[in-house]
N, C-alpha and C positions, 0 to 999 in steps of 0.2 A: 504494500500500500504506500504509505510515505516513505518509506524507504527506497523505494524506486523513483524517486521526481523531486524538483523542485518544490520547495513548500516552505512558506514562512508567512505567519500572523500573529499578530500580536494585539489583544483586546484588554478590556478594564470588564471586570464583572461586581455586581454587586455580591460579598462573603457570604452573605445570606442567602442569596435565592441565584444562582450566578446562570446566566445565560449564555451558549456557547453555540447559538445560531452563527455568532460572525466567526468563528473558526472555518465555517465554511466546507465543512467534511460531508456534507449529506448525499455527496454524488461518491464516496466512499466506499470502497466495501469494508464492512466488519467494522466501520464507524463507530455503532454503536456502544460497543464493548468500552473502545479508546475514551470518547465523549463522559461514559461514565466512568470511566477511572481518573480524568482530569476530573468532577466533579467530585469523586470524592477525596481526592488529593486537595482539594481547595477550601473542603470542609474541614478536614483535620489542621491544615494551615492556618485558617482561621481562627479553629478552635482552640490549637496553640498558641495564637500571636494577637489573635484580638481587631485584625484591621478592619475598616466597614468595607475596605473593596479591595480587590487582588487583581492586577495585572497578570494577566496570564499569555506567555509565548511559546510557542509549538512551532517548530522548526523541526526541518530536515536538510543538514548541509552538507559537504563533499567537503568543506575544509575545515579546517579548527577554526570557531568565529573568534577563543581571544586564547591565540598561542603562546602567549608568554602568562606566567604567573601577576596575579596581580589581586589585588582587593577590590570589593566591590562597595558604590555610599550608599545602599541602601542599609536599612535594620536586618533584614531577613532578605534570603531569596531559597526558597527550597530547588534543587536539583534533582531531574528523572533521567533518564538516558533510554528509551524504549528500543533502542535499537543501537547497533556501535560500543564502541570504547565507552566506559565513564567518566566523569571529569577527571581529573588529578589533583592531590590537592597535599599540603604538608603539613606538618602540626607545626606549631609556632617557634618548638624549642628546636625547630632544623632550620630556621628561615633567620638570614641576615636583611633586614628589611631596609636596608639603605641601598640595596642592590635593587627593588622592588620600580619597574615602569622605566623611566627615562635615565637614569644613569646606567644603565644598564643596556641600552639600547641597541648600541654597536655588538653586540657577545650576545648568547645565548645565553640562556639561563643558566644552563648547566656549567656552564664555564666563567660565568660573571662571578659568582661568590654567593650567590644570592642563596642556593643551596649550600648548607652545613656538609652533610654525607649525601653520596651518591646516591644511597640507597634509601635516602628517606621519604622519595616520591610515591606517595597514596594512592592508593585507584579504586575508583569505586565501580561497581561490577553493573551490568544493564541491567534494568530494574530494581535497583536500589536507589533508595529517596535518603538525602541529602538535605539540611538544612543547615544553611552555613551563613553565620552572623556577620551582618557586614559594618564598615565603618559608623554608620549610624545609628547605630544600637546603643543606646544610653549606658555610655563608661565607655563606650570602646573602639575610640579614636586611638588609631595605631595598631589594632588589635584585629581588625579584619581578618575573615578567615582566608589563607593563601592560595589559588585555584589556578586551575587553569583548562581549556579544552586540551584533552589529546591529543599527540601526533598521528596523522594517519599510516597504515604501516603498508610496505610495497604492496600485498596483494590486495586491500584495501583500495587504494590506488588505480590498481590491473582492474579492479572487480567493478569499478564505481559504486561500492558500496555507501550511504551514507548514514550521517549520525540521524537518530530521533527524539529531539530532547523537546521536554517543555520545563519551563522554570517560571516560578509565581515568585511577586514582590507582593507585600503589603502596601497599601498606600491608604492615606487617610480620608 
């Protein structure tokens, strides 16, 4: 299904009653199943976090939309990956956060410093849900959680496989 094509939208729903007609899947097959697992994914978000309305995005891309590690200003953004690699992401006590976006820019990540140990790159598995705190979460300025999309890997590539992700923001 999305996995196979181009596909990207992004809507504002109300957390209570969220409506997911401008997703735009009804010409879909097997739609229905997806539809409801973004709705219930948007109730548990809500029911943790409290927002009156969730930005919710559903994509399917061929590239990594943000290849380098980085934090994100929201409070929350929960991550899904329905299809593809998971994000990637690090715990705090492996992250030199001065290497984090523009000084870093000319070097990869992995070579910049930004990474402590080689090996402390996290991955989260397809179909696991991810809530990851970001700079505007009341205290934790500086504290963002550190992420990043995937590399794609050669047969990935060969295959035009793509990612499936949707990710909900709280907004007020």
């Amino acid at each position: 299904m999305l996995a196979q094509q181009d596909y990207s939208r992004s809507i504002v729903v109300d957390a209570a009653h969220p409506d997911l007609r401008d997703l735009d899947l009804h010409n879909e097959p097997e739609s229905g199943p997806l539809l409801s697992d973004i709705a219930c994914w948007i109730q548990v978000f809500a029911d943790l976090l409290g927002p009156p309305r969730v930005g919710v995005r559903l994509c399917s891309v061929n590239q990594p939309m943000c290849p380098r590690f980085h934090v994100d200003r929201v409070m929350a953004r929960l991550i899904l990956t329905y299809h593809g690699p998971g994000t990637e992401w690090l715990d705090s006590c492996d992250v030199d956060r001065r290497y984090l976006g523009q000084p870093a820019s000319h070097v990869s990540d992995e070579a910049s410093g930004l990474i402590r140990h080689p090996s402390a790159i996290q991955k989260m598995q397809s179909f696991s849900v991810g809530i990851l705190k970001g700079e505007a979460w009341p205290g934790n300025v500086g504290r963002g959680a550190v992420h990043r999309s995937p590399m794609r890997t050669p047969t990935q590539r060969l295959s035009g496989e793509r990612r499936v992700l949707l990710t909900l923001d709280g907004l007020a």
